[in-house]
N, C-alpha and C positions, 0 to 999 in steps of 0.2 A: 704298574708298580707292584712290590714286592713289598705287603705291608706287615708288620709283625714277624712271631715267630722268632724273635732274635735269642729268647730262651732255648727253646727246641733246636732252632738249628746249633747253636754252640755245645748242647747237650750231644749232635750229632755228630760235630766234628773232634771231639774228642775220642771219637774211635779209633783215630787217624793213629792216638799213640800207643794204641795194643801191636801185640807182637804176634796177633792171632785172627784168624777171619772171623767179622761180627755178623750175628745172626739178628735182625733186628725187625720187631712188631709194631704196625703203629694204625692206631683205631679212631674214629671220630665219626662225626653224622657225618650223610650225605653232604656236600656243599662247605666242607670246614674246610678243604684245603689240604686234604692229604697229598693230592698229586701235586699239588702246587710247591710244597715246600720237598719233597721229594726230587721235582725237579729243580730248584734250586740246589737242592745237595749234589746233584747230579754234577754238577759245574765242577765239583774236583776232582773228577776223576778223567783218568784216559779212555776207558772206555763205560761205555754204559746202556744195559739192554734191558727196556722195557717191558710188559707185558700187562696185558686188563685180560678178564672175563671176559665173558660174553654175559650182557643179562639173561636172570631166569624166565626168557618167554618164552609161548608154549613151540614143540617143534625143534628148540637145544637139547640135542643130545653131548652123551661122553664124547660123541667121536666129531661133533662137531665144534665142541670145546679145544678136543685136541689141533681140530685142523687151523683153527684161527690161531691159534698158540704159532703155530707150525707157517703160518702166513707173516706174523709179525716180525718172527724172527728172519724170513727169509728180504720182507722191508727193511729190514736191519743189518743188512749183509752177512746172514748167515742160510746159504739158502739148502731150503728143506722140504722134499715132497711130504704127502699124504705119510705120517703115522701112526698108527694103533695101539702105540704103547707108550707112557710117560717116560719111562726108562730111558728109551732111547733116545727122545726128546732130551731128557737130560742129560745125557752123555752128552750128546751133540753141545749144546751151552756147554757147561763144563771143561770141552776142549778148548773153548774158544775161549775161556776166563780163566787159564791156568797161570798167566804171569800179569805184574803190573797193578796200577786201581782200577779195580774193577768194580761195579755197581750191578748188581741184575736185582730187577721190584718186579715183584706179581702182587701188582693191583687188584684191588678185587676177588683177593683169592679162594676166597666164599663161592664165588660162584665158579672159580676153575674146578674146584673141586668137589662142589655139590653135588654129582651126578655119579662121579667114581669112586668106589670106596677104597681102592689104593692109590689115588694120588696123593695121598697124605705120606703113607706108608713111603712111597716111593721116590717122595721128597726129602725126605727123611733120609735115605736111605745115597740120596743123590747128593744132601750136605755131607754126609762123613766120607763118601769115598772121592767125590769130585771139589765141590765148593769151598770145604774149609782146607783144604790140600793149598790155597794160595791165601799167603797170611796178609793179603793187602786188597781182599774181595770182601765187600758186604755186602750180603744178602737182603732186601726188603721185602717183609710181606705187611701188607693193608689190606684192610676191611673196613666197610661202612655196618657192618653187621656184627659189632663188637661181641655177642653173644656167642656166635660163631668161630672169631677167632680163639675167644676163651679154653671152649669147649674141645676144638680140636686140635689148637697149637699152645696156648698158653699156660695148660691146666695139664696137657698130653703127655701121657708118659713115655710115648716116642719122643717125645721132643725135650725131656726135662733134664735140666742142662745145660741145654744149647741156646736159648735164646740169652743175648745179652743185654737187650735193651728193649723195653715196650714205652712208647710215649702215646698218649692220649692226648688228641687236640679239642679243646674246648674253643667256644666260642672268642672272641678278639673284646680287650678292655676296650672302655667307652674312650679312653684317649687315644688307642690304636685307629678305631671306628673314627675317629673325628680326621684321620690323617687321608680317607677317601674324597675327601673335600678338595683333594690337593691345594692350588694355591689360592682357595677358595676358604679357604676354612675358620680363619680368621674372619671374615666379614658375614659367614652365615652364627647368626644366632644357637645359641644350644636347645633351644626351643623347637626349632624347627628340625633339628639333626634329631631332635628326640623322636617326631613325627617319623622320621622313619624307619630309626631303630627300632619303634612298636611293631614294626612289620618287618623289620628284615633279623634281629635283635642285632649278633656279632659273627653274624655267619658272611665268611668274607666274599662269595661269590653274587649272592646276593649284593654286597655294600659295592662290588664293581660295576656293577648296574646304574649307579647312583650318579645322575647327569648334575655335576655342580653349581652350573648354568640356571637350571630346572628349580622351582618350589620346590618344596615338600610335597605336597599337593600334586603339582605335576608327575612327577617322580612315581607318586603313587598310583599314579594313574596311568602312567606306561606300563609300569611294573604289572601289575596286577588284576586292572580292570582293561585292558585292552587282551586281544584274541590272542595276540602274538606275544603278552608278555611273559618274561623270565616264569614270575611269580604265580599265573592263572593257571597255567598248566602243572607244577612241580610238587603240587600236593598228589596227585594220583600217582606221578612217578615214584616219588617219596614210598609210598605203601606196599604198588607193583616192584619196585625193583627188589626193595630189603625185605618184605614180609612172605611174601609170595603167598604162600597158602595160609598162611595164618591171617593174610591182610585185612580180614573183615572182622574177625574181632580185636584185632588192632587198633583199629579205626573208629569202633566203634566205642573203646577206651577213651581213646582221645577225646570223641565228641561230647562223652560224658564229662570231661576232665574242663571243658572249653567251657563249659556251663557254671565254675563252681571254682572259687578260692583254693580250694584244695579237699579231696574226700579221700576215706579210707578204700582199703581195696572192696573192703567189705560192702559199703556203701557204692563203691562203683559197678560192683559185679549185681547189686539190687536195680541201679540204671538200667543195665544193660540187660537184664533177666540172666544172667550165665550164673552158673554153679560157682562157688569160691571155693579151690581147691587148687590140686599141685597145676594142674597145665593152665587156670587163667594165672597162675605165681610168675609161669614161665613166661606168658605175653608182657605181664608188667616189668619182666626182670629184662625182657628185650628191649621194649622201649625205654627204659632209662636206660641203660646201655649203649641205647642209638640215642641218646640226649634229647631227646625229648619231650619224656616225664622225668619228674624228680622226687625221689623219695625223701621227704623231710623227716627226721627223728626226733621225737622228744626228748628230754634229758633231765637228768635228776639234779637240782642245780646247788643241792648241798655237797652230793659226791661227783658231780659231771660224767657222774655215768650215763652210755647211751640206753635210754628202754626199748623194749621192744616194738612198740608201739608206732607207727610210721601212718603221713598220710601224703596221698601224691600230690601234684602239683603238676599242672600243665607249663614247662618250662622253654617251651620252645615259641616265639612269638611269633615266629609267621604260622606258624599252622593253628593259632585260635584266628589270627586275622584270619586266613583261609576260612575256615569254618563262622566266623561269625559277618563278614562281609563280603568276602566275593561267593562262595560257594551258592548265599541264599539269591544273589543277583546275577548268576551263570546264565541262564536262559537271554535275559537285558543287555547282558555284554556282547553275548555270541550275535544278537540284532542289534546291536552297534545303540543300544538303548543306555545305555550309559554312562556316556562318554563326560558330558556337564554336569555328572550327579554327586553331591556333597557328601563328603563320607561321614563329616558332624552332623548330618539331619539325624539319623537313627538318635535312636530314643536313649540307648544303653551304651552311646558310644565313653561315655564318661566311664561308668564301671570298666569295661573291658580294657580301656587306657590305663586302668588304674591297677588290673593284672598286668599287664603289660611294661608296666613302670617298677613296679616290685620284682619282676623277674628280672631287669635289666641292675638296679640295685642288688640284688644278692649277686650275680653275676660279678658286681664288679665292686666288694669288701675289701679287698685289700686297699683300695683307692682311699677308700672310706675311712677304714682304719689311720689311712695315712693324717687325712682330716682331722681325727679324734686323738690321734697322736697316740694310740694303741702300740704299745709294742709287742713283736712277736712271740717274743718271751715270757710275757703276760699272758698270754692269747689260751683262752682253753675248749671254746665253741661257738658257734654261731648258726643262724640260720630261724625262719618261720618258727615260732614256739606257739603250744598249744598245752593247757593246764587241761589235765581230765577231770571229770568232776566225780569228787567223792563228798562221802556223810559229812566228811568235815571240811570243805572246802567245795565254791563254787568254781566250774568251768571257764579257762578263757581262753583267746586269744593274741597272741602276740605278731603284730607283723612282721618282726625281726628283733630279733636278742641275739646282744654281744655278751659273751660272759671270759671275764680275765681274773685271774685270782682272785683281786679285790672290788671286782664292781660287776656290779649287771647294767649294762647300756641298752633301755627300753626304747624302742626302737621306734615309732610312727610314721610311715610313708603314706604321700598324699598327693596324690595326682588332680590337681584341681586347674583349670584356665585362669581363674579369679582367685585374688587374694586369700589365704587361708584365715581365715576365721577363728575367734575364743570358743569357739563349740569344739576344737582339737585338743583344749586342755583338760574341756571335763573328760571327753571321751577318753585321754589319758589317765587321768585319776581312777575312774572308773575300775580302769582297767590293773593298774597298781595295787589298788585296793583289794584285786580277788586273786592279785598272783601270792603264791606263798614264799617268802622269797626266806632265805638265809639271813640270821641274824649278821652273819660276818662280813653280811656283802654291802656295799654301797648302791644305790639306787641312781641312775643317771640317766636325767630325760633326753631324747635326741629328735626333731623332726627334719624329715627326709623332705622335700617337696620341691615341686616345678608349679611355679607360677609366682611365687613368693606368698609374703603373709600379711597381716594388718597390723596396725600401728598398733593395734590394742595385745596383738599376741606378743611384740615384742618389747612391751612396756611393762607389762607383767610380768617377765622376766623368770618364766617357769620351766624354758628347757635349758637345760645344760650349755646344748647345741644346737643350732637353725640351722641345717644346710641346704643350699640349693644345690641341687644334683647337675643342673647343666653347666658346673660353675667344671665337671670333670671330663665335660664338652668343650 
């Protein structure tokens, strides 16, 4: 099935009514779905010619980039020996796409062009004189190495201009996610759909792994902890394919990030011993990019202006699962040692649930807002808040603040298996108490939580809002 995406694809098919060939960019992590919805677009056209990279392993060269280029197309019925020049590769396409709809995507085009320093140029050079000459052809290019696309097509002054459309795919809302159940979906619990959202979060290739039939639990356990699963192998791929040489202190951002609610960069590059200057700026500015990490910003909540001040957030959930459960029991899995092993024995399985729960929440605010009956009109920030501490004011944290003209919606998410507890109200006050808030604003308590709460939290009648999260399962 073909789940989501009904935004982006209708965003897509409005190209249909230009009078001009579209140039179009579209970026997201590994595993979002770029070629998936790609080739569902494909479906309206007469013709349509694909093309991927070759990953950056060691041993690809320019010219053997070119040859696989040169292979596909000739799978495609356009056939073509050995070439040495882009050019003429593009001519060749080009003839072949001068009348009708026409479709040609270079997948991956990070790596087609990583090696050659005119295949940018000459692509460039192959839309004006060939591609856009037929006003009913679009052009796709994708990357999983958003940084990449930026730097050389989207930001390029060969290219400015020309693109008319960049779409970024982010992760699938938790009602999108709940529709991989198929006609299952209704009778599994939101409980258990959340078990494996913690691990796969909204990344749809992952969520088609997801045996309806199968536990949670089970699920998890093909997925991940067996030799063969989707999930055991695709953290190295993850790093190997999009980082290449950069990949080990990538990785080793991450590891740091998998440990900790969220640090500054300052604080990450002391984890990891690296200098904090422009090229670790440039690792962190990759990985959020490849959706990843997530830069949270603070904000001024008198003028809603953003500060400078930023701290990350490990926002991708399979890759702490990776790091905090299979990676340390790799050895156990590869001798088939842990096949019947519970994945709640660990000691800190609760915290890391409880990262894992908060990322799947911010992910999915609009939902939420719909719940609080936020209008978008109203709407002026959101996201992780964090008060610095100065002479006049103590430091805090906030899990999530909504801020709309006239209110701040204090946010507390709780990932607990057991009823939530009156110990969430002091910890709320507490925390009210040391934010500085705006005389203009109104104060609005809200608790986020999976598992529900006790009779005592909601007889005291201290939050605004109760919401249980799997209710948007």
């Amino acid at each position: 099935m073909f789940i989501g995406r009904e935004e982006e694809m209708e965003t897509l098919k409005k190209l249909f009514g230009r009078r001009s060939a579209s140039f179009v960019a579209i970026r997201g992590r590994r595993r979002i779905g770029k070629s998936r919805l790609i080739k569902e677009f494909s479906k309206h056209f007469e013709k349509t010619w694909m093309f991927t990279g070759l990953p950056p392993t060691k041993g690809v060269t320019e010219q053997k980039q070119r040859d696989e280029f040169c292979n596909q197309m000739s799978t495609q019925g356009i056939p073509l020996s050995e070439v040495k020049d882009w050019s003429k590769i593009f001519w060749f396409l080009g003839r072949e796409s001068e009348k009708g709809r026409v479709l040609i995507v270079l997948d991956e085009i990070a790596w087609m062009g990583s090696k050659d320093t005119t295949f940018l140029g000459k692509l460039k050079i192959a839309w004006d004189q060939f591609f856009s000459q037929n006003p009913k052809l679009v052009l796709i290019v994708s990357s999983s190495i958003a940084s990449w696309l930026d730097e050389n097509v989207l930001k390029s002054t060969g290219f400015f201009g020309r693109v008319d459309l960049t779409l970024t795919l982010r992760e699938l809302s938790a009602k999108q996610c709940s529709k991989f159940w198929g006609n299952k979906a209704d009778t599994v619990s939101g409980y258990e759909k959340l078990k494996l959202l913690s691990v796969t979060g909204g990344v749809p290739r992952y969520l088609e792994e997801i045996d309806p039939k199968m536990s949670a639990e089970e699920n998890i356990q093909e997925l991940c902890f067996s030799e063969g699963g989707l999930l055991f192998n695709e953290f190295d791929a993850i790093f190997h394919d999009l980082f290449s040489r950069k990949a080990t202190t990538c990785r080793e951002i991450v590891e740091a990030l998998a440990d900790a609610k969220s640090l500054s960069q300052k604080e990450v590059c002391q984890v990891i011993d690296k200098a904090n200057g422009r090229q670790i700026s440039e690792y962190f500015r990759d990985l959020t990019e490849a959706g990843f990490i997530a830069a949270d910003f603070t904000w001024d909540l008198k003028t809603t202006k953003l500060s400078n001040l930023r701290r990350y957030r490990l926002s991708d959930n399979y890759l702490r699962f990776y790091l905090k459960y299979i990676l340390p029991n790799k050895q156990k899995i590869l001798k088939k040692k842990f096949q019947k092993a519970s994945i709640y024995s660990t000691s800190n399985w609760d915290t890391i649930m409880g990262y894992q729960f908060e990322n799947l929440v911010i992910s999915n605010s609009w939902d939420l807002f719909e719940k609080m009956y936020i209008r978008p009109e109203d709407y002026e920030y959101d996201g992780p808040y964090f008060q610095t501490k100065t002479r006049d004011r103590v430091g805090c944290q906030i899990d999530y603040l909504i801020q709309t003209k006239n209110n701040l919606y204090i946010c507390e998410v709780k990932f607990s298996k057991n009823p939530i507890g009156p110990q969430v109200i002091s910890e709320m006050e507490k925390k009210i108490k040391a934010l500085d808030i705006p005389k203009h604003l109104s104060c609005r308590t809200v608790l986020i939580h999976v598992g529900g709460v006790t009779k005592e939290v909601t007889h005291r009648d201290y939050f605004n809002k109760i919401i249980d999260w799997t209710e948007l399962l």
